[in-house]
Phi, psi and omega in degrees: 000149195227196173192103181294125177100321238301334155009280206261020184293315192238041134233141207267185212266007166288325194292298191327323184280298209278012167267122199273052177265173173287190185276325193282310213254359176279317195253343164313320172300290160331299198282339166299325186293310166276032179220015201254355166249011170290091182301125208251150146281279213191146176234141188254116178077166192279122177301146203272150185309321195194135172252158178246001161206210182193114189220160212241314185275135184290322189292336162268013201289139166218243201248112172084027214251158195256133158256100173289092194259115196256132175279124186248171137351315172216353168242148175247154172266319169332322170309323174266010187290315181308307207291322176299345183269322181276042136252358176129339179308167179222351191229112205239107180250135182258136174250308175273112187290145192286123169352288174257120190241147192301147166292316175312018206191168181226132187243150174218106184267132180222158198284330194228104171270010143323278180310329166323297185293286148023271182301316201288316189314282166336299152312290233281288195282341161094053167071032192323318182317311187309344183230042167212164166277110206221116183262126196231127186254147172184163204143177190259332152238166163096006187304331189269297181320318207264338175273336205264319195316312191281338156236020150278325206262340180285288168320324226256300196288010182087003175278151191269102199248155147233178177216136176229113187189198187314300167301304181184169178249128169245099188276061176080041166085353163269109186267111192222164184293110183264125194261337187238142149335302194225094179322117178324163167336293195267302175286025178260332184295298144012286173293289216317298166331310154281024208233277193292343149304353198260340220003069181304140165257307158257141175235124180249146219209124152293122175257123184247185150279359138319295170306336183271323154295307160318338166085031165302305192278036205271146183080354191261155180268128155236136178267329264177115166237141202227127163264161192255270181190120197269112160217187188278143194179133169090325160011282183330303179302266220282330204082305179213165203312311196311311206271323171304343223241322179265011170287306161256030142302327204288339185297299180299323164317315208257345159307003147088152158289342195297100172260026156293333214242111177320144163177151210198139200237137201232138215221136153278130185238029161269325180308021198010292174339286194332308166303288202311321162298311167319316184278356187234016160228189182223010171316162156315136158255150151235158159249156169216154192196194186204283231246327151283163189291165192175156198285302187241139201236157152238132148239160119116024194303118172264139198239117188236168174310333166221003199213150182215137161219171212173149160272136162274101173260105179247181181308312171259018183140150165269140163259147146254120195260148185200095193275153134313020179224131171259126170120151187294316182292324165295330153307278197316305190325277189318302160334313189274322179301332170292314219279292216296296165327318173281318182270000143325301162143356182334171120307107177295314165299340167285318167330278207319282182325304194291333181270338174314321238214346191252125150279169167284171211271153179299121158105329198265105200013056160290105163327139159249130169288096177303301203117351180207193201277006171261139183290159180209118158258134185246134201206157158245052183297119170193077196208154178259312185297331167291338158306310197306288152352293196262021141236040154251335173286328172315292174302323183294354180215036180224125198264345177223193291203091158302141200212127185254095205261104177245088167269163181211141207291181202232162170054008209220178134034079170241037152248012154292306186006274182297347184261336171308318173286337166311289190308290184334308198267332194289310154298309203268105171325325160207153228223129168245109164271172225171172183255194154231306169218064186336320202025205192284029170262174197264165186272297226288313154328286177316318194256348158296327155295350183279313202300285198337345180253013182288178188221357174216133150321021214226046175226185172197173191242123148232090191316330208262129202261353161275290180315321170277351178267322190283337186293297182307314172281351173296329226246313197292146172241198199242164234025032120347134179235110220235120177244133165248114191246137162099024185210313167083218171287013174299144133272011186208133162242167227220119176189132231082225188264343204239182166250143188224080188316138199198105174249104193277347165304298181290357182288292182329283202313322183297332141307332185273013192231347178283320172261078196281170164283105192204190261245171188296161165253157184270097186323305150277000000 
């Protein structure tokens, strides 16, 4: 094992441009440098004086450029290397070395080109996270309400924020499409760099487990690691609730031993996980809670159609709060968002004010305005602990008849099923099961596994997931409560190969005009 450069390891590229070499002996330099912490198996052929990128997609590969082939799930990138060299590449990093290997090109064979890519990404963009403020949310639910709040109220106060999570990546009021919870390596490093050319100072950031096994998050500085809550979700990935549950340990873990550098780990202390974390990290704890003792406490919590209040008990005074978010997990939600802002440095009475005001986020137990009298909630609830939640919140303040849209993804996690159908009938007066993102499995599978878990006949199957949102509101009466569960702010369903744009708010309204309100339709 090697380290290409090692010379040159310990200089980063201000000292190097500030050196009286030529241009030539400059990118030379360069290139050492970005390679001088890779550990190597063996390097095949001459590393080239200067490269002009780093790229994981063969389809993005472009002239002079290094290609980094990663084993995925269902693509090996070793597969593409002819097609990156006939675009230009000249530096092929490796895990398997290729039989035959080309003379154009230079191979650097390494034992993990995850991690490879990791180190290079990093050098390559010159460490951006070091030069950001950087908060990493994660849990199984609410990761997004808690990402959006902290960088709407953090804007509202003038910091020059980015945001990366589920919805989109937001650069400073620059809005762009986000494909993964937690953006692969190299566009997550990418993103950063343009954050602090953007000139950003804080980043709030989803984190799942998935980015955290995989090694998405390699090289980032967090100052703020905040958990949500663990229930089951991913199963398929990690295998079992333990391998779930330290898949997002790794967050607190990775906030480092250095305890010059300040960083504070913000724990739900209702979460049972939460003792596990306290032990894997050496970070600051703050707590929040509603039923255990905690640094920010909520009692006496009142539950309304559009608004939940409460006492804020802390260490330094009681408060009375009164949110635009319905339901007890959004109190945990709001809770952690105080936690991140107070230990920010905020003015705790502007926090408050400013969360008095701040709505949740699109698709997150979001109202659809009908125009008549049946309610329509929409959430991306698609969890049995999260099903539960938002018809438990549904219920304090709803009086007639919950009618349930329960979808679930194609290919995956099929031993939640029965139990999301379990909770769903259990809560609901009557259950429309449904797909969400179908991919290649047929939707009657997907809703035979939901059903197999009811505990009452007051359900029905409808694969087709437009067809079961017009089945509801045709069904629905008035104060009626129609919860659409399991897409949230998607706007597309993924079924096959393709995207298939799908806006279920206009499927609804448009069902509310097909179907005016006049007497229940008869369910069975």
């Amino acid at each position: 094992m090697g380290k290409i450069g090692n010379i040159h390891k310990d200089l980063n590229e201000d000292t190097i441009i500030n050196i009286l070499v030529s241009e030539k002996e400059v990118a030379i330099l360069k290139t050492n440098v970005l390679f001088s912490n890779v550990s190597t198996i063996k390097v095949h052929g001459e590393l080239p004086i200067s490269v002009s990128n780093i790229f994981s997609d063969s389809r993005e590969v472009t002239t002079d450029s290094v290609f980094v082939c990663i084993k995925g799930y269902t693509v090996d990138g070793h597969r593409y290397i002819s097609s990156a060299i006939d675009k230009g590449a000249s530096v092929i990093v490796v895990q398997d070395l290729p039989n035959e290997l080309d003379e154009r090109v230079c191979y650097v064979h390494v034992r993990d080109t995850e991690r490879a890519l990791g180190q290079l990404a990093n050098v390559f963009f010159d460490y951006p996270s070091t030069k950001l403020r950087i908060i990493g949310v994660t849990g199984t639910n609410g990761k997004t309400t808690v990402s959006s709040v902290i960088n709407n109220v953090m804007r509202r106060e003038g910091y020059k924020t980015g945001l990366s999570g589920t919805i989109e990546i937001d650069i400073d009021g620059e809005k762009f499409e986000s494909k993964n919870t937690t953006s692969d390596v190299l566009t997550m490093q990418r993103m950063l760099k343009d954050m602090v050319e953007a000139g950003v100072t804080d980043v709030v950031m989803e984190v799942s487990s998935h980015g955290l096994v995989l090694g998405r998050l390699a090289g980032v500085e967090f100052q703020n690691g905040v958990f949500t809550n663990l229930t089951q979700d991913h199963l398929d990935f990690h295998g079992t609730m333990e391998h779930y549950k330290n898949a997002k340990g790794l967050l607190f873990a990775q906030l480092g031993q250095d305890l010059r550098k300040d960083k504070a780990a913000i724990l739900n202390s209702d979460d049972d996980a939460s003792n596990d974390y306290i032990t894997m990290t050496s970070a600051r704890i703050i707590t929040y809670g509603i039923k255990n003792d905690a640094d920010f406490k909520a009692k006496d919590i009142k539950f309304y159609e559009n608004k939940t209040s409460f006492t804020l008990e802390t260490n330094f005074g009681v408060f009375e709060m009164e949110i635009p978010f319905v339901g007890e997990f959004n109190v945990y939600n709001v809770l952690s968002v105080i936690c991140v802002l107070w230990d920010k440095g905020m003015p705790f009475e502007r926090i408050l004010n400013h969360l008095r005001e701040t709505p949740p986020p699109s698709g997150r137990m979001q109202t659809l305005e009908t125009g008549d009298k049946r309610n329509v909630i929409i959430d991306y609830a698609h969890t049995e602990d999260a099903i539960g939640k938002v018809l438990d919140s549904i219920r304090m303040f709803s009086t007639n008849k919950i009618i349930s849209i329960i979808g679930t993804g194609g290919g995956r996690d099929k031993d939640k099923r029965p139990k999301m159908g379990r909770i769903a009938t259990e809560k609901s007066e009557y259950v429309i099961f449904t797909t969400d993102n179908p991919l290649d499995e047929p939707g009657e599978e997907i809703v035979q596994g939901l059903a197999a878990g009811a505990i009452h006949d007051e359900f029905e199957c409808i694969p087709d997931r437009e067809k079961a949102i017009i089945r509801a509101v045709e069904i629905a009466g008035e104060g009626d409560v129609i919860l659409i569960a399991g897409k949230g702010h998607e706007n597309y369903q993924l079924i096959g190969k393709e995207s298939v744009p799908f806006d279920e708010k206009e499927i609804t309204l448009n069902a509310v005009k097909t179907y005016p309100l006049t007497e229940s339709i008869p369910t069975t």
